[in-house]
N, C-alpha and C positions, 0 to 999 in steps of 0.2 A: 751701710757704714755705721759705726758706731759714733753716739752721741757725745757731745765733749765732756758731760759730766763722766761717763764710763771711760774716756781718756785718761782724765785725771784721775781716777780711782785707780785707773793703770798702774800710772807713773808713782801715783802712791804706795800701790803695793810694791814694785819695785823697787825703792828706795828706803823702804821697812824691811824690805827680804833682805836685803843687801848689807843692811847696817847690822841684821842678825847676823849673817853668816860670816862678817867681817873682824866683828865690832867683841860680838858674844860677850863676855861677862866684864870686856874692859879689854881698852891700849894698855896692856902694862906696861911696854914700852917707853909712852907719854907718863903713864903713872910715876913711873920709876923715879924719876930723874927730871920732871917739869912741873912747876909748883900751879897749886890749882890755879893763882890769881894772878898768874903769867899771861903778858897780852903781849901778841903778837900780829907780823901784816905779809904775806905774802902775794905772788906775784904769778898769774899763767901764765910761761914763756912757751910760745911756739916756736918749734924748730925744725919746721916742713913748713911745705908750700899745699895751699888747699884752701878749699872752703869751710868756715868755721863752724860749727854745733855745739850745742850743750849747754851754751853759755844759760839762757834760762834754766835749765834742768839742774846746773849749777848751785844756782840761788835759792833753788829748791831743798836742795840737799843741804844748804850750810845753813837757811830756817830751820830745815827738820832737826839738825844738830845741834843748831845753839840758833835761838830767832835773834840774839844780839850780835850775830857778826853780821858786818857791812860788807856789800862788794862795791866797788868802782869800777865803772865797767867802758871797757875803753875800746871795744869791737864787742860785734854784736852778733848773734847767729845770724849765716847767709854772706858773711861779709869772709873776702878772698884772703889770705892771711901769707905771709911770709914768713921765713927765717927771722926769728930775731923782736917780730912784733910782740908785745904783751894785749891779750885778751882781758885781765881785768886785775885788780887788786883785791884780794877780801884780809879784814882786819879783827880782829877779836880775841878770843880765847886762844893760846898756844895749842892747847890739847886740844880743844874744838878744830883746829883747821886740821891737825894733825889725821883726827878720825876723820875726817870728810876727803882727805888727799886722796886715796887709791880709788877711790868710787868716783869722784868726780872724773880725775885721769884715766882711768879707765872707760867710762860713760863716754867723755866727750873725744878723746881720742877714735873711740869705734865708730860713734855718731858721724865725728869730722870725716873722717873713711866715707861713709854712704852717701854722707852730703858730695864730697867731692867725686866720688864715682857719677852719681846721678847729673850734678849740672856736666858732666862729660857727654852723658845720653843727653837732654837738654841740648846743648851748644852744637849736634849732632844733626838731633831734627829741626834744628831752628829753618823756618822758613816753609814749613811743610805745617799740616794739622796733624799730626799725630804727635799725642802725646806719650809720656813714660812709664810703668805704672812699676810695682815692686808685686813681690809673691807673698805665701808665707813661707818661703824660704830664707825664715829668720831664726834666729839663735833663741831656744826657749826660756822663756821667763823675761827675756827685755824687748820683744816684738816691739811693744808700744816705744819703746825709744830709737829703733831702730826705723818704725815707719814714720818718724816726728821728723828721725836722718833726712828720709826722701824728702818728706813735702818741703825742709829748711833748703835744702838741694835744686829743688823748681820741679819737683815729679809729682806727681798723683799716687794715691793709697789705692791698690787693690781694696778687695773686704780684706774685714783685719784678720778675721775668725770663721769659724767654720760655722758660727751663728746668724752673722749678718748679711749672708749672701748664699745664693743656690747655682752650684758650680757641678752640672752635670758633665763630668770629663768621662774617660774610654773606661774607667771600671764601672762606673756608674752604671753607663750606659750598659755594658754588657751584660752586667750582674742584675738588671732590671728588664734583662729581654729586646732590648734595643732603643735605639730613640726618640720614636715615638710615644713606646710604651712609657721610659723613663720623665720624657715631658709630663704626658697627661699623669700619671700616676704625682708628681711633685703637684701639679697644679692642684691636683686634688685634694694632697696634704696639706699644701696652703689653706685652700680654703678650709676644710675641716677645721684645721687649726685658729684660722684666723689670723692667719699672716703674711703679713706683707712685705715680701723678700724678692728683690728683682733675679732673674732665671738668665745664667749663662749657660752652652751647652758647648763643649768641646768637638769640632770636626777633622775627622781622620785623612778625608779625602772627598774631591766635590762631590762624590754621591748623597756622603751624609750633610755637606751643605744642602744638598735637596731638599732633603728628608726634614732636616730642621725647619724650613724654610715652609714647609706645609700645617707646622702646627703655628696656632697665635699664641703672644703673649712672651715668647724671647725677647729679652733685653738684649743683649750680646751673643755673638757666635766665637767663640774661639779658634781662630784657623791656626793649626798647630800643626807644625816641623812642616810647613809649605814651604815648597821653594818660591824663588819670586815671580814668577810664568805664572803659578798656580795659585799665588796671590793674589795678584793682580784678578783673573781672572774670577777667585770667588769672590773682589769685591766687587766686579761686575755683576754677578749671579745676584748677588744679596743686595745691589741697588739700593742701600738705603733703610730695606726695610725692619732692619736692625742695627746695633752697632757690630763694629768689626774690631777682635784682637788679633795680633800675630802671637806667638809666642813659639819656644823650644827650639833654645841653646840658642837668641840671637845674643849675638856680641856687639862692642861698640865699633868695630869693625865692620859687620850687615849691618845694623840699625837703620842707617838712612835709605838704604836698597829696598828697605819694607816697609818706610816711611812714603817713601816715593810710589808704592803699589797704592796707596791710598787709604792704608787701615785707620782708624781712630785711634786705636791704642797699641802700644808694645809693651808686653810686660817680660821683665827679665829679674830673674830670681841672680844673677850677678851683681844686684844694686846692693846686694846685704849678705851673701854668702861668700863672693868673692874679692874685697876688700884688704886693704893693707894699711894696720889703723896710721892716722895721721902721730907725728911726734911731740909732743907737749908735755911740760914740766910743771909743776907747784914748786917754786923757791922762796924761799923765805927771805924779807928783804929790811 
């Protein structure tokens, strides 16, 4: 996983790409027609039902804009929101909230989306050990705000990147000769390298849970597009001696059916690809 200083650096860069692409040479708009030393106070109205996001990623964005506007913040990320609640006030520069509106609304409306799909998975497997996890089956350039969604949500972060983790899956493997070959060959790069990347391997069917199961040094096994029969039974097979994921096309519909096989983890790329942002407003008050 990556380290919090490379989070931040993330969300940094995001927030700098974003005010470029948005912002470019000036709000003429704001310019137009609102006097520089206009001070203004608006208000985040929600208006959907969901779990909240963004609110810090928020406060980020109106320092990066102007460090003199103030927010009040009256709900917090993680916290359940209704129709009608306000999330926070910020106060300052007219033209300053103005450039910061679409990016925030934007940002936290997507976020609030993942957050609320995920404590769905959450409230799902309550009761059982398995946990939730996301993919990178994220929208490119905002990952990192979109995996911030899940953890604010009660899930777990997959690797973020195709740097901080080694995720032997079915091309892998083939295109390396098979899975043994694909093991040892990674392990051997690690070492060469000098790195320390924990080693997941994707399985097709119990054979190549076998097969995995003979080399050391798996972290995880990926049991992929198993039905539940065939769940169950390759956590039986694997006893332990590694972790167990499910994954491919579970919905929040099966989730708890392969919760109850007894995997450690489920990851579903549905936490962040298939979302419908939550509704929220910036008004001015």
């Amino acid at each position: 996983m990556i380290s919090p200083e490379q989070f931040e650096k993330e969300i940094e860069l995001i927030i700098t790409n974003a005010i470029r692409e948005d912002i470019g040479d000036g709000d003429h708009s704001s310019l137009a027609c609102i006097p520089a030393e206009a001070k203004g106070k608006a208000k985040l109205l929600v208006k959907d039902e969901g779990i909240l996001a963004g609110v810090d990623f928020a406060r980020k964005v109106f320092s990066h804009i102007d460090p003199e506007m103030k927010m009040e913040v009256k709900l917090k990320d993680g916290d359940s929101v209704k129709h009608g609640d306000i999330a926070f006030f910020v106060e300052g520069s007219s033209q300053s909230i103005l450039k910061a509106e679409r990016l925030v609304l934007n940002s936290m409306q997507r976020m609030s989306a993942i957050s609320t799909k995920t404590s769905e998975f959450v409230a799902r497997l309550e009761g059982t050990k398995t946990k939730i996890l996301d993919t990178r089956k994220t929208t490119p350039g905002i990952r990192a705000l979109e995996k911030w969604a899940v953890k604010i949500g009660g899930g777990e972060n997959h690797r973020f990147a195709l740097y901080d983790m080694i995720m032997l899956k079915d091309n892998h493997i083939d295109f390396a000769g098979g899975i043994t070959k694909a093991i040892r060959k990674t392990q051997e790069y690690l070492k060469i390298n000098d790195l320390d990347l924990k080693i997941i391997v994707e399985a097709r069917d119990m054979n190549e849970i076998r097969e995995i199961l003979k080399s050391e040094g798996v972290y995880r096994i990926l049991i992929d597009n198993f039905n539940y029969d065939d769940t169950r039974k390759a956590v039986e097979l694997i006893k332990g001696k590694c972790l167990t994921e499910s994954s491919g096309g579970i919905t929040l519909e099966t989730a708890r059916n392969y919760a109850e096989c007894g995997v450690d983890y489920i990851s579903s790329g549905a936490l962040t690809h298939s979302v419908s942002n939550l509704d929220l407003s910036l008004k001015a008050v």
